[in-house]
C-alpha beads as a LAMMPS data file, in Angstrom:
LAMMPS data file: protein, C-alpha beads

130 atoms
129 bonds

1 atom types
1 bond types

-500.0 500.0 xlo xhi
-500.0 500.0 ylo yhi
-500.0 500.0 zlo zhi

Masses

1 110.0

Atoms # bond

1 1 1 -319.791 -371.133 342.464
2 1 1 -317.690 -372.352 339.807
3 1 1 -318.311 -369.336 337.447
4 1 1 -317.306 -366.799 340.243
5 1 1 -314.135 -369.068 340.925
6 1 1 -313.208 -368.684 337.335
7 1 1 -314.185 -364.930 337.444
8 1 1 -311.854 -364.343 340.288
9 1 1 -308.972 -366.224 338.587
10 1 1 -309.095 -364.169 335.635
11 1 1 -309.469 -360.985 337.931
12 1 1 -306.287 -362.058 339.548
13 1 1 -304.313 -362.135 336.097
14 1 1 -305.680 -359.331 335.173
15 1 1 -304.544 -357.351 338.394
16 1 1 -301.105 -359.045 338.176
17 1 1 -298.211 -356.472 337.498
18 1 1 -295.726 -359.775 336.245
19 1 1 -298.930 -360.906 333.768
20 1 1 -298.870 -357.588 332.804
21 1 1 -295.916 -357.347 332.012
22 1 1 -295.625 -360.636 330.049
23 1 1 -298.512 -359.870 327.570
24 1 1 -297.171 -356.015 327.110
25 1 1 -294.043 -357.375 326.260
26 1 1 -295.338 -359.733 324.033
27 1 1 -294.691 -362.702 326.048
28 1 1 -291.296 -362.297 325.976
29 1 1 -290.554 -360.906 329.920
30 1 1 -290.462 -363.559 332.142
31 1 1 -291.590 -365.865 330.126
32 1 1 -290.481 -369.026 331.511
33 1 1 -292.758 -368.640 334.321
34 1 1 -296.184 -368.025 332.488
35 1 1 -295.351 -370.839 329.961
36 1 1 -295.300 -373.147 332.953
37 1 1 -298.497 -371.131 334.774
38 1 1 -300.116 -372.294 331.415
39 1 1 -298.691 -375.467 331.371
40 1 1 -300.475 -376.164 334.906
41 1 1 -303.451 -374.510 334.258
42 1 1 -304.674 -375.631 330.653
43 1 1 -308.103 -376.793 331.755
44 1 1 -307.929 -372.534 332.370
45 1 1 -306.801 -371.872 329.238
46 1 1 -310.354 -369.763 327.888
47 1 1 -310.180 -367.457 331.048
48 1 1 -306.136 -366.827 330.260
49 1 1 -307.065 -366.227 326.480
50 1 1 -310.069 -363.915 328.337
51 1 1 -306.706 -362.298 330.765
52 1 1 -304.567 -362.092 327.481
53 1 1 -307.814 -359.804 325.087
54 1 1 -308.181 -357.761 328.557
55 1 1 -304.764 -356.673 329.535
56 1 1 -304.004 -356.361 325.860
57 1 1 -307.126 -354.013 325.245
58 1 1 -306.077 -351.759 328.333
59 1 1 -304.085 -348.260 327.597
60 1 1 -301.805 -348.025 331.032
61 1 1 -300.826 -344.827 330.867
62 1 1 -297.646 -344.415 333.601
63 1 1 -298.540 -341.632 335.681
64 1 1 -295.959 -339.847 337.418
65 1 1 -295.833 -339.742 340.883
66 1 1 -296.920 -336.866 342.984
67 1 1 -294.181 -335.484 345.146
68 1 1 -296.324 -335.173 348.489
69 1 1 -294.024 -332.095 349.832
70 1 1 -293.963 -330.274 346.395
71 1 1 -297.707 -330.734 346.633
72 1 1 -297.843 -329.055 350.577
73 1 1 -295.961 -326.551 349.511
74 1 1 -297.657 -325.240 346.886
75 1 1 -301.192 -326.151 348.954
76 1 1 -299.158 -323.779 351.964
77 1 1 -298.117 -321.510 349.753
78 1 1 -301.686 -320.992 347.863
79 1 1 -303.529 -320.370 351.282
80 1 1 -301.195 -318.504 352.875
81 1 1 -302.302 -315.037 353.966
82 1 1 -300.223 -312.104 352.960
83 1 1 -299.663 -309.733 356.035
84 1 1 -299.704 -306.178 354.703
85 1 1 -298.404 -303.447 357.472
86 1 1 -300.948 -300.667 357.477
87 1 1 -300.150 -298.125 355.519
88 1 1 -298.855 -295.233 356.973
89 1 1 -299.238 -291.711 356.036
90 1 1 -296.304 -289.719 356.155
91 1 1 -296.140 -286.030 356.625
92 1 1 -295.812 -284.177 353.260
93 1 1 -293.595 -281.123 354.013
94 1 1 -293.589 -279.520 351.607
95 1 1 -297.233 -279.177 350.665
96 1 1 -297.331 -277.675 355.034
97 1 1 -294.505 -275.608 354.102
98 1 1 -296.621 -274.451 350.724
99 1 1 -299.545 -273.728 353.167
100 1 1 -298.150 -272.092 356.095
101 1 1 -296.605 -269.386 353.633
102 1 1 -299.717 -268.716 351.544
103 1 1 -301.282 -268.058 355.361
104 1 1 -298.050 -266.046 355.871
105 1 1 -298.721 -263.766 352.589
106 1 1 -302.669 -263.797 353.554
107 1 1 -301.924 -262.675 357.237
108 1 1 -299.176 -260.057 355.907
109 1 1 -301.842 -258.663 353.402
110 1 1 -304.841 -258.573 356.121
111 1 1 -303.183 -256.940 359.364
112 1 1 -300.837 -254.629 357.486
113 1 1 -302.174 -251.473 356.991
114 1 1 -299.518 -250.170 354.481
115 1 1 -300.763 -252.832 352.435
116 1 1 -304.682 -251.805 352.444
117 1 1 -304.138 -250.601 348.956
118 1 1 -303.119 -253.639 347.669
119 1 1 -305.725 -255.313 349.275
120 1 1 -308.147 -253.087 347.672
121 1 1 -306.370 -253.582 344.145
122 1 1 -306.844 -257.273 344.920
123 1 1 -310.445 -257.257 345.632
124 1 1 -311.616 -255.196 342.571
125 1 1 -309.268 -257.630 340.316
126 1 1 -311.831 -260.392 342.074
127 1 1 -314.569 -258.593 341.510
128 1 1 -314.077 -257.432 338.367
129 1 1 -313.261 -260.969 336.690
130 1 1 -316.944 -262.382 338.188

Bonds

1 1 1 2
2 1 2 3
3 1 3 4
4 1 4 5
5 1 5 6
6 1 6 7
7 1 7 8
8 1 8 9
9 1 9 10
10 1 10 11
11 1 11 12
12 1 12 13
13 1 13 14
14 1 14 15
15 1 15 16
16 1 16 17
17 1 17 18
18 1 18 19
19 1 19 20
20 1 20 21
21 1 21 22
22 1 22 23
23 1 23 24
24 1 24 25
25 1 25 26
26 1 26 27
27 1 27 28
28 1 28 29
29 1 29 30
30 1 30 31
31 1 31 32
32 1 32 33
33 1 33 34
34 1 34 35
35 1 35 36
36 1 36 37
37 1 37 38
38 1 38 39
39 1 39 40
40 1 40 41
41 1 41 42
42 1 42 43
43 1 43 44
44 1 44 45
45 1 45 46
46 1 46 47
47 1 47 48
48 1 48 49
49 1 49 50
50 1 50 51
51 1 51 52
52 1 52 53
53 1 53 54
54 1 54 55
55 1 55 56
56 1 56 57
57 1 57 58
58 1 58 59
59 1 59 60
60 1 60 61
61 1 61 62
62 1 62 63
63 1 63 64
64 1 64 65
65 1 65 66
66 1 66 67
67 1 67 68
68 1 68 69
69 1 69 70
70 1 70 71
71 1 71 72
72 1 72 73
73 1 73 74
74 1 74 75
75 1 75 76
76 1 76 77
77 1 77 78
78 1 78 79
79 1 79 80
80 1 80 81
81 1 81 82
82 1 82 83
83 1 83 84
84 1 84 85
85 1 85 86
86 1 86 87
87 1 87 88
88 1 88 89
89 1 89 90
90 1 90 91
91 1 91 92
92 1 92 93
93 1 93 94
94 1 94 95
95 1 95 96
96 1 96 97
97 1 97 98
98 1 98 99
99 1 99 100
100 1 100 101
101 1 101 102
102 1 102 103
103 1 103 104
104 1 104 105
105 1 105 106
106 1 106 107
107 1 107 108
108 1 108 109
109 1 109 110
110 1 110 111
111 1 111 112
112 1 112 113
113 1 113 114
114 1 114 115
115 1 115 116
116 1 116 117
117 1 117 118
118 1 118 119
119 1 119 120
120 1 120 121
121 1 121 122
122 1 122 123
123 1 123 124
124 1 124 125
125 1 125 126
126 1 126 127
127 1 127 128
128 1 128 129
129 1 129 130
């Protein structure tokens, strides 16, 4: 019982930010107040010499702190679905207007009968290149 109560009272040095402090600062911050602790507690004085190697052994590395809405945001802004309108095809005029002439010069060529020879001039070209 006694070794757990000892345990426990170097656990609470250990865990204090002020005792910390004191032994970081090489017991110059707030000293007044652990020189008396000690002063009061010297039948403690191997589990404070325990508190001193621990806290003096640690790295504390100062971690900044997390801004929680920088943090949603980018959390929101990371899941967020992007809404894409459908595409929507628009009607190239041209390429109808391209089309409806070269049906034009087809018709033209086809039902005219002044231009049979042509026609005929035409399909020999075709058939000749084949």
């Amino acid at each position: 019982m006694e070794s757990k109560n000892l345990h426990d009272f170097q656990q609470d040095l250990i865990e204090d930010s002020s005792f910390i402090d004191w032994v970081k600062s090489d017991f110059v911050e707030d000293n007044d107040h652990w020189s008396s602790f000690i002063d009061t507690h010297m039948d403690q004085m191997d589990e404070i010499n325990q508190a001193i190697r621990v806290v003096t052994n640690l790295d504390f590395a100062i971690k900044p702190r997390i801004d929680d809405n920088k943090l949603w945001a980018r959390i929101e802004a990371s899941t967020k679905q992007v809404h894409t309108e459908p595409k929507i095809r628009k009607i190239n005029w041209k390429y109808i207007a391209g089309l409806s002439a070269a049906a034009c010069l087809v018709g033209i060529f086809d039902f005219k009968p002044g231009f049979e020879h042509l026609k005929i001039k035409y399909l020999n070209l075709l058939s000749h290149k084949r």
